[in-house]
C-alpha positions as CSV (number, residue, x, y, z in Angstrom):
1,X,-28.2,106.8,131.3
2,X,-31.3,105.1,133.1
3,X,-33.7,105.9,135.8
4,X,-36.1,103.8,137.7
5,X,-38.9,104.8,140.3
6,X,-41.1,103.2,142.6
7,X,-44.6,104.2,143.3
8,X,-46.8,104.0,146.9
9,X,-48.2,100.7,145.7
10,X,-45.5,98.9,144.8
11,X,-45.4,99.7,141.2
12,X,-42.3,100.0,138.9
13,X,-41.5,102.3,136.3
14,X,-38.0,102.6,134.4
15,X,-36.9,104.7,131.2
16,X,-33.9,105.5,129.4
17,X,-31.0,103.4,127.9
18,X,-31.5,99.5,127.5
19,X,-28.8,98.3,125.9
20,X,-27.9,95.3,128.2
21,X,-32.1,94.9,129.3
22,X,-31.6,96.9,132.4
23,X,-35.0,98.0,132.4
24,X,-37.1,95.1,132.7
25,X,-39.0,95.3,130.0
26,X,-38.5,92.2,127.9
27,X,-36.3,93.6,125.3
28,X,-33.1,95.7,124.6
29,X,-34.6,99.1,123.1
30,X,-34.5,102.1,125.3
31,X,-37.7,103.8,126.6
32,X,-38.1,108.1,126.4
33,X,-40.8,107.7,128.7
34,X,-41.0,106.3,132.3
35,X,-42.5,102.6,131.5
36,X,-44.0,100.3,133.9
37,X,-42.3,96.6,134.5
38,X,-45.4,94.9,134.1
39,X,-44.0,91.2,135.7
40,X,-43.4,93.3,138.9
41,X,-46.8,94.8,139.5
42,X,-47.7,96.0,143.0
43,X,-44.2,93.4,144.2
44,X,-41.6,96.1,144.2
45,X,-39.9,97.7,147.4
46,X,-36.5,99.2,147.1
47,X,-34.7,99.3,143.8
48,X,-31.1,99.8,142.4
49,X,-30.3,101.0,139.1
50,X,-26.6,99.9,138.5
51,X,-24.5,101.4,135.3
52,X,-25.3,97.6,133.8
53,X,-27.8,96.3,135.6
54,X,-30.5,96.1,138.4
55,X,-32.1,95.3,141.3
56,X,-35.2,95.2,143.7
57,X,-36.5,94.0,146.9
58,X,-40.0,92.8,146.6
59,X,-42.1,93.4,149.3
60,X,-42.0,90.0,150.5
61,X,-38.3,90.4,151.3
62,X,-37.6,88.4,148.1
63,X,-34.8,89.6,145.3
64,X,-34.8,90.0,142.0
65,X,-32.0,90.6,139.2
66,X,-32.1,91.7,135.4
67,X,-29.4,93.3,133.0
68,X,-26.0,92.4,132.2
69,X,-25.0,89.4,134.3
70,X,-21.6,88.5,132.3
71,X,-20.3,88.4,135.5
72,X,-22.4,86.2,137.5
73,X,-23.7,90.0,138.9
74,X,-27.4,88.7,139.1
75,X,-26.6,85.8,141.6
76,X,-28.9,83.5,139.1
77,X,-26.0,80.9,138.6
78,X,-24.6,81.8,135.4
79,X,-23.1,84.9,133.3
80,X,-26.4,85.3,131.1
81,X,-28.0,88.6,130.7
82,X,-31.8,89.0,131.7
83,X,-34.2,91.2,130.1
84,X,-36.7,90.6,132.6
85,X,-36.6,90.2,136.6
86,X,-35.4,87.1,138.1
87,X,-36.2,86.1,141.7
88,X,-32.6,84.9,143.3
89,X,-32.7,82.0,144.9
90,X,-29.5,79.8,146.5
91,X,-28.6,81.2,149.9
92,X,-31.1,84.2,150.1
93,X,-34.1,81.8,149.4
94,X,-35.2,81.5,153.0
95,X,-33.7,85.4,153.7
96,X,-35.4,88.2,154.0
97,X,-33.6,91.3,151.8
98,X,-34.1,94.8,152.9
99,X,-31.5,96.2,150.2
100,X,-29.4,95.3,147.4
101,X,-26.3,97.4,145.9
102,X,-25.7,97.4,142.2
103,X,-22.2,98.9,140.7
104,X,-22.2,102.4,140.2
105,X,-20.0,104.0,137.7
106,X,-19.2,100.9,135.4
107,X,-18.0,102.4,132.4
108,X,-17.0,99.4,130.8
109,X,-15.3,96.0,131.4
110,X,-11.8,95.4,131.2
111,X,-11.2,92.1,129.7
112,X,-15.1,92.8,128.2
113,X,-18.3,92.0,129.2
114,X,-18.3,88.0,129.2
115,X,-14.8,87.1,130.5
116,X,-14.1,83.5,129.9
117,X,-11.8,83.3,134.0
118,X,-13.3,85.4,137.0
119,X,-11.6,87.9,138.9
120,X,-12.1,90.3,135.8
121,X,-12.7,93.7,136.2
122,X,-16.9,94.1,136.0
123,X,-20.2,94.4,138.5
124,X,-20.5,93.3,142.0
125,X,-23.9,93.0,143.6
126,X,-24.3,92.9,147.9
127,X,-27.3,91.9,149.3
128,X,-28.5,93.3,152.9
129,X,-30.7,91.2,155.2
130,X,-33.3,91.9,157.8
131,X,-30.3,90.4,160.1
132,X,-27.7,93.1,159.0
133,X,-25.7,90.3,157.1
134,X,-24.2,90.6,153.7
135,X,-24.4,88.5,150.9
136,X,-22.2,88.9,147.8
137,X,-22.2,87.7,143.9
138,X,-20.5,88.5,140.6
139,X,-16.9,89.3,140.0
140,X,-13.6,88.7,142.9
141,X,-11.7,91.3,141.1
142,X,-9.7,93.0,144.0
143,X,-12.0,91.6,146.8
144,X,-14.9,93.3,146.1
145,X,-16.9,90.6,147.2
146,X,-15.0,89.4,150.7
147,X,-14.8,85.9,149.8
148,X,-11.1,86.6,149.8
149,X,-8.1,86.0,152.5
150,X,-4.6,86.8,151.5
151,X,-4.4,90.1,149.7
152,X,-4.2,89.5,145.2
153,X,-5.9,91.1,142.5
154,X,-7.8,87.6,141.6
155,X,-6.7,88.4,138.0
156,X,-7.5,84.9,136.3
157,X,-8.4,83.6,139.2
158,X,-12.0,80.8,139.9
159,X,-13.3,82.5,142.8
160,X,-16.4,84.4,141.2
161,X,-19.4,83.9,142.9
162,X,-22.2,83.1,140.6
163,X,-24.7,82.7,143.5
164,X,-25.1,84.5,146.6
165,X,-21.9,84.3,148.7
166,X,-22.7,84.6,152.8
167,X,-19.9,87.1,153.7
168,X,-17.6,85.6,156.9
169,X,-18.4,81.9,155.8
170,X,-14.9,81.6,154.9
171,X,-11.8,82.5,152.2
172,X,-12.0,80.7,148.6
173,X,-8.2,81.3,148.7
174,X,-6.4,80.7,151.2
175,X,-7.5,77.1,152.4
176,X,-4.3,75.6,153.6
177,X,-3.2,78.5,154.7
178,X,-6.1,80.4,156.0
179,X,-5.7,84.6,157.5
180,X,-4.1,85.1,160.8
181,X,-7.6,86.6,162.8
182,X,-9.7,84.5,165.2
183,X,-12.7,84.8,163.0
184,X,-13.3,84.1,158.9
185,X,-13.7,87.9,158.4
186,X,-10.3,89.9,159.8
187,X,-10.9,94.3,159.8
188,X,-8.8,97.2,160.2
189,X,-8.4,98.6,163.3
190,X,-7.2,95.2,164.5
191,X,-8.9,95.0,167.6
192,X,-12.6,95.1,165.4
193,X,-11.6,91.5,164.4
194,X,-15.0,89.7,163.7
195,X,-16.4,92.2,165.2
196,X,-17.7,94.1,162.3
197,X,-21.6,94.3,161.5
198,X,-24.5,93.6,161.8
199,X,-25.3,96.3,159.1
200,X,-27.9,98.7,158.0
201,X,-26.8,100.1,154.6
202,X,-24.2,99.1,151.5
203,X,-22.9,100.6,148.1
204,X,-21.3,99.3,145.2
205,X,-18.7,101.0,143.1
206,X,-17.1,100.6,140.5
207,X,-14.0,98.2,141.7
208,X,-14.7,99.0,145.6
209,X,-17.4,98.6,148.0
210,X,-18.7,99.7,151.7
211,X,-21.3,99.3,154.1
212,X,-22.1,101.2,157.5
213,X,-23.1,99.0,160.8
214,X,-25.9,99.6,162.7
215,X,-23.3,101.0,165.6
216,X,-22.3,103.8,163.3
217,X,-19.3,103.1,161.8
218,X,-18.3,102.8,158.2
219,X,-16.1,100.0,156.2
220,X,-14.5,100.1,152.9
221,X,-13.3,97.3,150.9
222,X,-11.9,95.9,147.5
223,X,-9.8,98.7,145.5
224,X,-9.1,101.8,147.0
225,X,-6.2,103.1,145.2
226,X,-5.3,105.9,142.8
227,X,-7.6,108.5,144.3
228,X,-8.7,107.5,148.5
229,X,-11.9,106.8,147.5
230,X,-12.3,104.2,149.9
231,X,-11.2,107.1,152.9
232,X,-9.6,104.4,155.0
233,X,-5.5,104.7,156.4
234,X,-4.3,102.2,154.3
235,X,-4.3,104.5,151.2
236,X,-2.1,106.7,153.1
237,X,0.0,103.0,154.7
238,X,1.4,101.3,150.9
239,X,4.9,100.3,152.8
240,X,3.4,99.0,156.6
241,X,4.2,100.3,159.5
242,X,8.2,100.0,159.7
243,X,8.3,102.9,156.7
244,X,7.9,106.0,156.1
245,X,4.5,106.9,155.2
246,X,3.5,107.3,151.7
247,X,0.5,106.5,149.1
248,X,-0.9,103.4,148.2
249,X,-1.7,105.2,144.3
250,X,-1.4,101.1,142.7
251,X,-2.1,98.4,144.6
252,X,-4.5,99.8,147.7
253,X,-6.2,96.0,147.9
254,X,-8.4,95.0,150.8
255,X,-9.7,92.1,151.0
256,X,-11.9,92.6,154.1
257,X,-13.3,95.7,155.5
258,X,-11.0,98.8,156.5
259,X,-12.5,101.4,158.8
260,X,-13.2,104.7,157.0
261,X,-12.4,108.0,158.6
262,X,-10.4,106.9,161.1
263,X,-6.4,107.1,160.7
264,X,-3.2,107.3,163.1
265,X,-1.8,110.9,163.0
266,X,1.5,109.4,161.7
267,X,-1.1,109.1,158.2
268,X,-3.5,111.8,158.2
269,X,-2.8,114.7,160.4
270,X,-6.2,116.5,159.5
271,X,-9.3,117.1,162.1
272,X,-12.0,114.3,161.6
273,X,-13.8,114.3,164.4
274,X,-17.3,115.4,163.0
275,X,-17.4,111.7,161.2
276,X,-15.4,109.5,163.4
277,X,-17.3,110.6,166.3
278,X,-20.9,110.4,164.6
279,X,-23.0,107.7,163.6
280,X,-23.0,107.0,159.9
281,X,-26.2,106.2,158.9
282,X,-26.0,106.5,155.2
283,X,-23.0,106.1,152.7
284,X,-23.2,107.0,149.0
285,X,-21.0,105.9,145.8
286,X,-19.8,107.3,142.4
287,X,-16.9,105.6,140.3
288,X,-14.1,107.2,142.5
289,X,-15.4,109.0,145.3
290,X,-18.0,108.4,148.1
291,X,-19.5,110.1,150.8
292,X,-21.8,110.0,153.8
293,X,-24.4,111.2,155.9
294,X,-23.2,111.3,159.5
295,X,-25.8,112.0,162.8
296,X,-24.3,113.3,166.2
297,X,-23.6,110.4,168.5
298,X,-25.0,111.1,172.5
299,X,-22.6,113.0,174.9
300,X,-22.1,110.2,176.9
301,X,-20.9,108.2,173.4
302,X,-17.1,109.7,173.3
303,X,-14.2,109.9,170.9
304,X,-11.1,107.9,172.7
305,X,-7.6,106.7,171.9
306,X,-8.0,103.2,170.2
307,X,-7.0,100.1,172.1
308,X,-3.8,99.6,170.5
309,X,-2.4,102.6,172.7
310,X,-0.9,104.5,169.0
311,X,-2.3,108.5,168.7
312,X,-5.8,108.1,166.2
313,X,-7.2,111.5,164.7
314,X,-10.2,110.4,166.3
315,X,-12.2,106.7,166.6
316,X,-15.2,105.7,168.9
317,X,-16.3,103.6,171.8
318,X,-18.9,101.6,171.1
């Protein structure tokens, strides 16, 4: 366990357990007593402490990385850890960063912590700009990082992203035979195609991940099986639409972003109203569940049937 905290100037202090250099400090022994990161005085304004790792927006909209990074999680190019903070460069040099996302609830590393092939099960970092646009690095495993088309676990597969990826610049699968949507990133409801973003706040979980738009609604991605963690109706859809319904409990893959809270009645039969109809404006992770903070949308912002013409528990008109 780990903490880190940011002061009114800019100042930041971790403690606790060091054992991949997740504090900053310049070394791997862990700290009883809050410690300040001396190459990040009076730079630091958001941070994320991930189970491995961690992050923090400087105040010049800048990012830097340090911790485990056997998975090309610190966007620095390579799978080297980092004892101390590292600006990331590549795609987000000219951005401006108003949040990053480090994995939550990363017990452990199957396949271990430097897999020799990518798609391995490890950390995932997403980057949020000043323009509500994601940017994603470290492990494919299960699409966590929406650089995917067709669904696959990526098991094996050479479609890591050791630098910052541009989320919607198009599939690393998939090239000859790219997804059937009119834009590189395809969502659930259908009608959202490419519609989805710009955004305002991400999280990143152990083998899933989710963001919430600046219009209020929510998305899920990567692995949302075993549990409905990600809250979205494919859980509830493992057959498709011709079948029965039943759970998705082993192979709940997305590999672009699923709606979450709304579902057909066919799926989910319960009252959700209070979240589809709000405006999520914050979403928080743990290893296998999630949840949100949700404001009341305006009366004259109402809850109708989606486009499609099928019966929804509830979805809304933007």
């Amino acid at each position: 366990m780990r903490t880190a905290a940011v002061t009114k100037n800019g100042n930041l202090y971790t403690w606790g357990n060091n054992n991949y250099g997740q504090l900053g400090l310049g070394h791997r022994e862990p700290c009883p007593q809050p410690t300040l990161v001396d190459s990040l005085v009076g730079q630091v304004g958001t941070v994320s402490m991930g189970s491995m790792y961690c992050g923090a927006v400087l105040r010049n909209g800048r990012l830097a990385m340090w911790g485990h990074g056997g998975h090309g999680n610190l966007g620095l190019g390579d799978r080297k850890d980092r004892t101390r903070p590292c600006t990331v460069g590549g795609l987000l040099s000219d951005a401006v960063v108003v949040q990053v996302a480090c994995t939550r609830g990363q017990n452990g590393c199957k396949g271990g912590r430097r897999p020799k092939t990518g798609g391995a099960e490890g950390p995932h970092t997403i980057a949020l700009t000043a323009h509500g646009r994601l940017y994603t690095f470290g492990t494919c495993h299960k699409g966590v990082l929406l650089n995917l088309g067709s669904k696959t676990g990526a098991f094996g597969e050479p479609w890591d992203e050791l630098e910052p990826y541009r989320v919607g610049s198009g599939a690393r699968n998939d090239a000859d035979h790219p997804p059937l949507s009119p834009a590189p990133l395809s969502v659930w409801p259908p009608e959202h195609y490419g519609s989805v973003g710009p955004f305002r706040w991400v999280v990143s979980g152990h083998i899933h991940a989710a963001a919430c738009s600046l219009d209020g609604t929510a998305w899920a991605w990567g692995c949302g099986s075993n549990d409905g963690r990600a809250g979205v109706e494919r859980f509830l859809n493992a057959r498709g639409d011709a079948h029965p319904p039943s759970v998705d409990a082993m192979k709940c893959y997305m590999m672009n972003p699923h709606r979450i809270g709304v579902a057909r009645r066919k799926y989910w039969e319960h009252d959700t109203t209070a979240f589809s109809n709000g405006k999520v404006v914050r979403l928080a992770t743990g290893r296998n569940h999630m949840a949100a903070i949700v404001n009341a949308r305006q009366p004259s912002e109402d809850c109708e049937r989606e486009p499609s013409g099928e019966d929804y528990v509830c979805s809304t008109a933007i």
